[in-house]
C-alpha positions as CSV (number, residue, x, y, z in Angstrom):
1,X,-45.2,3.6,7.6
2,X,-46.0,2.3,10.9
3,X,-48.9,0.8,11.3
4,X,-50.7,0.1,14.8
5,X,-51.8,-3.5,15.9
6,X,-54.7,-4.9,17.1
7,X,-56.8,-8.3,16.9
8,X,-59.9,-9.6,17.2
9,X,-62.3,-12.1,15.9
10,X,-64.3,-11.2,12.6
11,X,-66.9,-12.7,14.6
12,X,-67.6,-10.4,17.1
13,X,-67.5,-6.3,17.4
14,X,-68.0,-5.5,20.7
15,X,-65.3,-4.0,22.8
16,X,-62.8,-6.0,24.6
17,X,-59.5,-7.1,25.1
18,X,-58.6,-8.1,21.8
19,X,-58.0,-5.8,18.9
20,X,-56.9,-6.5,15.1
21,X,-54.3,-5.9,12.7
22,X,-54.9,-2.4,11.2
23,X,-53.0,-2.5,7.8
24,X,-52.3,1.5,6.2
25,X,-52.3,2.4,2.1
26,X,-48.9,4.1,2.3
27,X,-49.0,7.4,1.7
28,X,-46.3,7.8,-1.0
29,X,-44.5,6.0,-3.1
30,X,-41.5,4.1,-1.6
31,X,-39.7,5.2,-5.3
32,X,-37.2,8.3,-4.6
33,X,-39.7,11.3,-3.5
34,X,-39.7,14.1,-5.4
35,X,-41.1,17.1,-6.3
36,X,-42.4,18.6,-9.9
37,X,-40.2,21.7,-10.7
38,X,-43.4,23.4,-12.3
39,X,-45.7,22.5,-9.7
40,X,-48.3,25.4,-8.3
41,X,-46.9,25.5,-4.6
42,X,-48.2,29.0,-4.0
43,X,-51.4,28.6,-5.5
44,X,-54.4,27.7,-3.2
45,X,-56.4,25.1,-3.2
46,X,-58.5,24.0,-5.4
47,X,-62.0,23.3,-4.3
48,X,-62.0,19.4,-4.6
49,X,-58.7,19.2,-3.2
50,X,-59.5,21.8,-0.5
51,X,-62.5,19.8,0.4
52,X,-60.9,16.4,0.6
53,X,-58.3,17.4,2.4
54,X,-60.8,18.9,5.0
55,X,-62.8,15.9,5.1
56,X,-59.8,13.4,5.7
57,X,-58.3,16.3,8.7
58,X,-61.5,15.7,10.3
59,X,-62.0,12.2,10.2
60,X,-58.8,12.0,11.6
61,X,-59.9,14.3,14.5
62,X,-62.2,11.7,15.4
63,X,-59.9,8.9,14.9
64,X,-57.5,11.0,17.4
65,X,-59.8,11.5,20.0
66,X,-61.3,8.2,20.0
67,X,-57.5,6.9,20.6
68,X,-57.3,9.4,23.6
69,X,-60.1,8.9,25.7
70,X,-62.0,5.3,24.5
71,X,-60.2,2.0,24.9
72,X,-58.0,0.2,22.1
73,X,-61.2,-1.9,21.4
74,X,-63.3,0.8,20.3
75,X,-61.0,2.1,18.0
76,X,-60.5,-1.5,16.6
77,X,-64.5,-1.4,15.9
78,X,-64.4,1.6,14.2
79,X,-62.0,0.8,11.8
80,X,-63.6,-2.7,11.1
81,X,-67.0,-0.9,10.7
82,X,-65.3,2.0,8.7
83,X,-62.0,0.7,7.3
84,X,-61.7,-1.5,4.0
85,X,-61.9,-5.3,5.5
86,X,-63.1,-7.4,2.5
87,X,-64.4,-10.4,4.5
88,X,-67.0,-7.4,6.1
89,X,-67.7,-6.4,3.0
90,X,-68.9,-9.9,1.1
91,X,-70.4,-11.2,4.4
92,X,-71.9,-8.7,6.2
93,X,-72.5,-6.6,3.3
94,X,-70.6,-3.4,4.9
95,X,-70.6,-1.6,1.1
96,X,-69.8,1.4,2.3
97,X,-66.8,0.9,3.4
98,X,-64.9,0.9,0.1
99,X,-65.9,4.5,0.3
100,X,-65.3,5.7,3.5
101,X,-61.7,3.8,3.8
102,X,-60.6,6.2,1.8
103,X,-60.9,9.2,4.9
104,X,-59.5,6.7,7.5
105,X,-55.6,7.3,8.3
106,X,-53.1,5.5,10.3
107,X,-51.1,8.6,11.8
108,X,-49.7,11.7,11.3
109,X,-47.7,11.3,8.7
110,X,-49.6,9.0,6.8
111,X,-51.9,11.8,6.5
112,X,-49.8,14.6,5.9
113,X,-48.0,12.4,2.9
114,X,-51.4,11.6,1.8
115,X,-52.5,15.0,1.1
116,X,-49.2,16.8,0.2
117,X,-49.3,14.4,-2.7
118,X,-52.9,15.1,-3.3
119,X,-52.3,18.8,-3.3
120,X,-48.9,18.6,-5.4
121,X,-50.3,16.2,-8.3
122,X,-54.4,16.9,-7.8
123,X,-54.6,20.1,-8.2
124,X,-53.3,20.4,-11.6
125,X,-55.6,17.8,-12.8
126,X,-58.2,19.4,-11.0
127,X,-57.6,22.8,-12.6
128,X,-56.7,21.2,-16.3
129,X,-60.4,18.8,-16.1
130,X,-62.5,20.6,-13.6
131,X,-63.6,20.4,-10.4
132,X,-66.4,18.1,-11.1
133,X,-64.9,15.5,-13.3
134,X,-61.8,15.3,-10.2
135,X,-64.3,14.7,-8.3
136,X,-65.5,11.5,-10.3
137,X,-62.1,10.3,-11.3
138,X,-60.5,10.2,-7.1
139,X,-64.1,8.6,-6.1
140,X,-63.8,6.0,-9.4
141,X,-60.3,5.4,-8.6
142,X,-60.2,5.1,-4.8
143,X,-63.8,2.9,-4.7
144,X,-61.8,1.0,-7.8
145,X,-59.1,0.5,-5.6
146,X,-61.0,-0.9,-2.6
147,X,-62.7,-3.2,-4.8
148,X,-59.9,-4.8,-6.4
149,X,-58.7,-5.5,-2.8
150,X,-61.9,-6.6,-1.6
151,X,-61.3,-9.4,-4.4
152,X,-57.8,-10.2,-4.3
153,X,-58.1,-10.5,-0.7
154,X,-61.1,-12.4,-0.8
155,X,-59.3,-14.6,-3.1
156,X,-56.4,-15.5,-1.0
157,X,-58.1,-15.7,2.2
158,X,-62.2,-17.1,1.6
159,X,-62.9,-18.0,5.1
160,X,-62.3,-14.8,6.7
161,X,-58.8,-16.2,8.9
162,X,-56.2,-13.5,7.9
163,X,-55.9,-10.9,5.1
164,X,-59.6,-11.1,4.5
165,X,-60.5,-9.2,8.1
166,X,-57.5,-6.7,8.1
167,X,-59.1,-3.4,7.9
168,X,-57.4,-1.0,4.8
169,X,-57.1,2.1,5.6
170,X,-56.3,5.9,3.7
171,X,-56.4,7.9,0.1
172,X,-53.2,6.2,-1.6
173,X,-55.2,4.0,-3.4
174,X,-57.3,7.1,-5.0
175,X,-53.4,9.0,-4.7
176,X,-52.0,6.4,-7.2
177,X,-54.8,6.8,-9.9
178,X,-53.6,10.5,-9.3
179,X,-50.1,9.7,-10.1
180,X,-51.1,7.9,-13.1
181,X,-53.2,10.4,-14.6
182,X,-50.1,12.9,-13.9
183,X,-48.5,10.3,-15.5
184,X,-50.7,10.5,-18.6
185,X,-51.9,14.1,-18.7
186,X,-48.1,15.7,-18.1
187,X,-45.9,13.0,-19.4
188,X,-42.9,15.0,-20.2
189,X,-42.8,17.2,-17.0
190,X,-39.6,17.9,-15.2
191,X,-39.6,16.6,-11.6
192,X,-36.8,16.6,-9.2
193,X,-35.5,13.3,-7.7
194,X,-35.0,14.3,-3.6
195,X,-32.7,13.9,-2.2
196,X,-30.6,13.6,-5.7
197,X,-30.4,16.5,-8.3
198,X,-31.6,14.8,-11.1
199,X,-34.6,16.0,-13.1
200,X,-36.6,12.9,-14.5
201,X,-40.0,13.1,-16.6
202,X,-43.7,12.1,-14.5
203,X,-44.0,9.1,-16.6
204,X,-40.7,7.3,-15.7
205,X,-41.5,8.6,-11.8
206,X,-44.6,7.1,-11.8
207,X,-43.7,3.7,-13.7
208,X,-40.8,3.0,-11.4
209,X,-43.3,4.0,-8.6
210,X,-45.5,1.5,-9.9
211,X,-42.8,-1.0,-10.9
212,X,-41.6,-1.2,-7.1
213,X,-45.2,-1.3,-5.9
214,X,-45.6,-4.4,-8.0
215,X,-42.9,-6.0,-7.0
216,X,-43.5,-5.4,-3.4
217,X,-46.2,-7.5,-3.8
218,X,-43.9,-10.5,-3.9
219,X,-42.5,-10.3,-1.4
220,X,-42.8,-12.4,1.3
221,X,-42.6,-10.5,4.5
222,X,-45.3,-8.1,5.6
223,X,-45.3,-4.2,6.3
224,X,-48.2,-3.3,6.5
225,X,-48.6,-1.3,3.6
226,X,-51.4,-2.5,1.0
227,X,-49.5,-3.0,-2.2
228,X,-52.3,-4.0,-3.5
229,X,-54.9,-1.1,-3.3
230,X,-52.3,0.4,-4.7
231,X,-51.8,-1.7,-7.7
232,X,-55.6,-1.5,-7.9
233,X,-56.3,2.7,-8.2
234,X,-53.4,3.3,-10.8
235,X,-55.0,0.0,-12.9
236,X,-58.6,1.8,-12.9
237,X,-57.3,5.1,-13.3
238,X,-55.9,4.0,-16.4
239,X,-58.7,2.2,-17.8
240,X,-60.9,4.9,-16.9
241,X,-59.0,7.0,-18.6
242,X,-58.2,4.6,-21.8
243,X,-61.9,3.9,-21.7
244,X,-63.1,5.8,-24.9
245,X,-60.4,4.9,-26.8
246,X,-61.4,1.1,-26.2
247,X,-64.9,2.1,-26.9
248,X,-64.0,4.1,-30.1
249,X,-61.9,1.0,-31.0
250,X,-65.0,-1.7,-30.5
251,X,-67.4,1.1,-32.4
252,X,-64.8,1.3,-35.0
253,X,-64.4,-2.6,-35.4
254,X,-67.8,-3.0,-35.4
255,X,-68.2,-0.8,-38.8
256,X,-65.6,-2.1,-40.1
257,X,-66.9,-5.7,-40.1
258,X,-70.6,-4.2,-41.4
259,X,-68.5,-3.0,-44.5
260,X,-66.5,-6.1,-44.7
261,X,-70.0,-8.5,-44.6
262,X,-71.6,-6.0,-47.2
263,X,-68.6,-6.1,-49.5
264,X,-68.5,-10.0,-49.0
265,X,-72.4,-9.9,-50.1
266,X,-72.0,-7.7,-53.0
267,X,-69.5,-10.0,-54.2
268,X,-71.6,-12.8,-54.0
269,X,-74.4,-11.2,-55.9
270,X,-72.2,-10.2,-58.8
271,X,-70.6,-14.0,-58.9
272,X,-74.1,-15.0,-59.0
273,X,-75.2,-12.8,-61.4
274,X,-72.4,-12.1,-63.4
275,X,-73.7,-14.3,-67.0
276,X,-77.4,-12.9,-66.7
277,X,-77.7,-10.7,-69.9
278,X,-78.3,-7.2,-69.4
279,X,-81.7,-6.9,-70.7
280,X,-83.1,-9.6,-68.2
281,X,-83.3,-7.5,-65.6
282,X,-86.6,-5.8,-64.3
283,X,-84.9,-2.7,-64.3
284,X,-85.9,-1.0,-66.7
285,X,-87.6,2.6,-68.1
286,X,-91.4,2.9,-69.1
287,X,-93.0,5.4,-70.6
């Protein structure tokens, strides 16, 4: 994706000449696109889809016609006031905005790739779990997403001089925790490698998606596309997923060293006890 360029200080947000560098979550995997041979593509929308996708065509209304008819400056503002730019976030306490960077876009396209995904992976998930529990998972994984950038960015750039103040923008963080629970939920499904004719299951798509998104992370140059938030949704949408299993495996632990300390106990009392004769005990029937 292209991504548009601007710079400013962090200090200041008040219009000018000087603009900032807007860095985009790109919208879909840079692994082979493709597209799942069983998916519902003449179904409607489901209603948390539906509404997401309504939400994030609007926003980017706004974003359009603040382009069109205000100067480059304002439109730098609103994405540092609205956009996902950790040093805003830990020192000016802007903790909304690893929500509402999620509706921000960069273009077009970045939009359109955004939601086709949402629609083509989302609304299978939505119907299998619900609207309601969607809901929760693309808001835990997105806002899980922001945060881990917020902190790796934070990280790497503590006084607020480069990465730190580079607005994040768009779904593909909460799109990736999709993926992933694809990934999970249909394992074995048949999806076709574009422009190739090869039919590959969802869960060796979305590892080599994640496996290149990793290792785009090394790399040295930048393109504007935050790796990272990426990194970050699919990691809490797993362990949002894999979360009762960890809990059933710390309940589970937890009784089994309660047996093992009441075994260990019993056994001392019978060591301790084992040469008492049996009519010294206090134990005993009366009439």
């Amino acid at each position: 994706m292209q991504a548009a360029h601007y710079r400013s200080r962090p200090e200041a947000l008040t219009p000018g000449q000087s603009a900032l560098t807007l860095e985009t979550v790109s919208p879909v995997p840079r692994y082979p696109r493709s597209f799942g041979s069983r998916m519902s593509w003449g179904g409607m929308l489901t209603p948390a889809v539906r509404n997401i996708v309504i939400v994030c065509t609007g926003v980017f209304l706004v974003q359009t016609l603040m382009e069109l008819f205000f100067p480059p400056s304002y439109t730098a503002i609103f994405n540092h006031v609205f956009g996902l730019a950790p040093w805003f976030v830990t020192h000016r306490l802007f903790l909304w905005q690893p929500v509402t960077y999620l509706f921000l876009h960069g273009g077009i396209l970045h939009l359109l790739f955004n939601m086709l995904f949402l629609w083509m992976f989302g609304s299978d998930l939505e119907r299998t779990w619900g609207t309601h529990r969607f809901y929760v998972y693309f808001f835990v994984t997105g806002i899980g997403a922001g945060c881990t950038t917020v902190l790796v960015k934070t990280l790497l750039d503590p006084h607020g001089t480069g990465v730190s103040v580079t607005p994040t923008i768009g779904a593909s963080g909460a799109i990736y925790g999709i993926l992933l629970a694809s990934a999970i939920v249909f394992p074995d499904r048949q999806i076709w490698l574009i422009p190739f004719p090869v039919q590959i299951p969802m869960k060796i798509y979305v590892a080599g998606a994640i496996a290149i998104e990793f290792f785009s992370t090394l790399g040295v140059g930048g393109d504007n596309v935050s790796h990272v938030t990426h990194l970050g949704g699919a990691l809490v949408g797993y362990l949002y997923l894999r979360r009762g299993l960890f809990l059933y495996r710390v309940r589970n632990d937890y009784l089994d060293w309660k047996r093992r300390r009441a075994k260990r106990k019993f056994e001392v009392y019978m060591r301790d006890h084992k040469n008492e004769p049996p009519g010294s005990s206090d134990d005993r029937w009366v009439n």
